[in-house]
Structure formats: structure tokens, C-alpha cells
C-alpha positions in Angstrom: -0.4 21.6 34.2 -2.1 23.1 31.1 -4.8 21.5 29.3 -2.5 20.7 26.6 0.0 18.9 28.8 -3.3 16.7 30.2 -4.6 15.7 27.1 -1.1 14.9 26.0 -0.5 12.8 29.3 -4.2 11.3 28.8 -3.2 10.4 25.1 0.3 8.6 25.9 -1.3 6.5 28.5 -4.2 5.6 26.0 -1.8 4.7 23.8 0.4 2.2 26.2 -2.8 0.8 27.1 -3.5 0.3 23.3 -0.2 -1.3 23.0 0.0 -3.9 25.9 -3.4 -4.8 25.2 -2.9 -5.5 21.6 0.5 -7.7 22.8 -1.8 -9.6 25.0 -4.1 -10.0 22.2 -1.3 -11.1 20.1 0.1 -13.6 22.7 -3.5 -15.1 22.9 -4.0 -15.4 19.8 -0.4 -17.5 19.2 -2.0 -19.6 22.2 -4.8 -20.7 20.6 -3.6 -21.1 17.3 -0.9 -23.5 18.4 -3.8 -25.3 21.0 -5.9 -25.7 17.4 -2.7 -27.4 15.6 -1.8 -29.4 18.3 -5.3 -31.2 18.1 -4.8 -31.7 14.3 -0.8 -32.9 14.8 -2.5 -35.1 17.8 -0.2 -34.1 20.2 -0.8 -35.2 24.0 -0.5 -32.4 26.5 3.1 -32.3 27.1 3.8 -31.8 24.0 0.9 -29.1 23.6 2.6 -27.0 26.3 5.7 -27.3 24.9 4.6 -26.6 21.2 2.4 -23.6 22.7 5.7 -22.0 24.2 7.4 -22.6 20.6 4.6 -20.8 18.3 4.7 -17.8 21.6 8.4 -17.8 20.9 7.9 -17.7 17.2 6.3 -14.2 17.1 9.6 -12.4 18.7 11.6 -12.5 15.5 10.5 -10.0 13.7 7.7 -7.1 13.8 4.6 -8.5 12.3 2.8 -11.8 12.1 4.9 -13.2 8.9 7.6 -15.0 11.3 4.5 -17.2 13.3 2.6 -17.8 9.9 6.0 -19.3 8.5 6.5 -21.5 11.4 3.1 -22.6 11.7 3.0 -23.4 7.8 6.3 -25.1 8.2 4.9 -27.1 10.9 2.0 -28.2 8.9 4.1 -29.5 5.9 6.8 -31.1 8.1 3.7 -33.3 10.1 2.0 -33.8 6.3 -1.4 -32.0 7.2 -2.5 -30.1 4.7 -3.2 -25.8 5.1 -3.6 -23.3 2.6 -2.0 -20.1 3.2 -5.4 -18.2 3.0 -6.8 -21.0 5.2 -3.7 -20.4 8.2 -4.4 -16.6 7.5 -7.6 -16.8 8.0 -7.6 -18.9 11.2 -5.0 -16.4 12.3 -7.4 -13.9 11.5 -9.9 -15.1 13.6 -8.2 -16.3 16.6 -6.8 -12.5 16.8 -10.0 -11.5 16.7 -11.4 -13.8 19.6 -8.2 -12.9 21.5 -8.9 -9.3 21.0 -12.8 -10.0 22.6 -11.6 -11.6 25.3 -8.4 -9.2 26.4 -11.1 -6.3 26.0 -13.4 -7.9 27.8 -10.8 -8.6 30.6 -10.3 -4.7 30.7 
């Protein structure tokens, strides 16, 4: 194998690795924003699991994070708790990042 064909091999895996680990990210992320809701909506743990499966579910519809930020913000208005849209971002925002940490940290 030439050195070309390694470094091409070398960067496709690094970029699968990339990807799954951002999905997991992702994933995590939709877990712990729909643990932090379910405190506010005061749901008891059945209803946590379930709702955590939901806002998982959520993210498959379309490329991007719009289709879990409309559920979640739907959510909130249908239970009367009042979010911002920069406020949900931002929370998004930061769980992703924390998800990120830990799925890096996990290796």
C-alpha cells in the first residue's frame, strides 16, 4: 500500500470516528435536555423515560437540530412553562457541549 492509500485509509477512519462520536454526542445531549425539562414539567420517572425516548426520537426527522428545538419548544408551551428561543438554544448549546466532554472523555 502506498503512502497515499494509508493516509487516505487513516483519514476515512478518522472521519467515522468523528461521526459516531458526534452522534453519541448528539444523543447525549437530547438525553439530558429532556432529563432537564422533565424536572421543570415535574414529571415522575416513568414518565421521564418515556419523554427521554420521545425528545431521542425527535432528532431523526430531519438533518440538524431544528426538528428537537421545535419539539422541545412545543412542549414547553403545551405544559405553560415559559422558554425563550435563545434560552432553549442556549441550553441546547450547552448540554451538547457537556455531552461532547463526556463522549471524548469516554474515548
Amino acid at each position: 500500500m502506498s503512502g497515499f492509500d494509508e493516509l487516505k485509509n487513516n483519514n476515512e477512519r478518522k472521519f467515522v470516528l468523528e461521526a459516531q462520536q458526534e452522534f453519541k454526542a448528539e444523543a447525549r445531549r437530547n438525553k439530558h435536555l429532556a432529563l432537564w425539562a422533565a424536572d421543570l414539567f415535574k414529571f415522575d420517572d416513568v414518565k421521564t423515560k418515556a419523554y427521554i425516548l420521545e425528545v431521542i426520537t425527535s432528532d431523526m426527522e430531519e438533518a440538524g437540530d431544528d426538528d428537537v428545538f421545535r419539539k422541545m419548544k412545543a412542549d414547553f408551551e403545551s405544559r405553560g412553562v415559559e422558554m425563550s428561543d435563545v434560552a432553549l438554544r442556549e441550553k441546547m448549546n450547552e448540554f451538547l457541549e457537556q455531552a461532547r466532554e463526556e463522549v471524548f472523555k469516554e474515548g
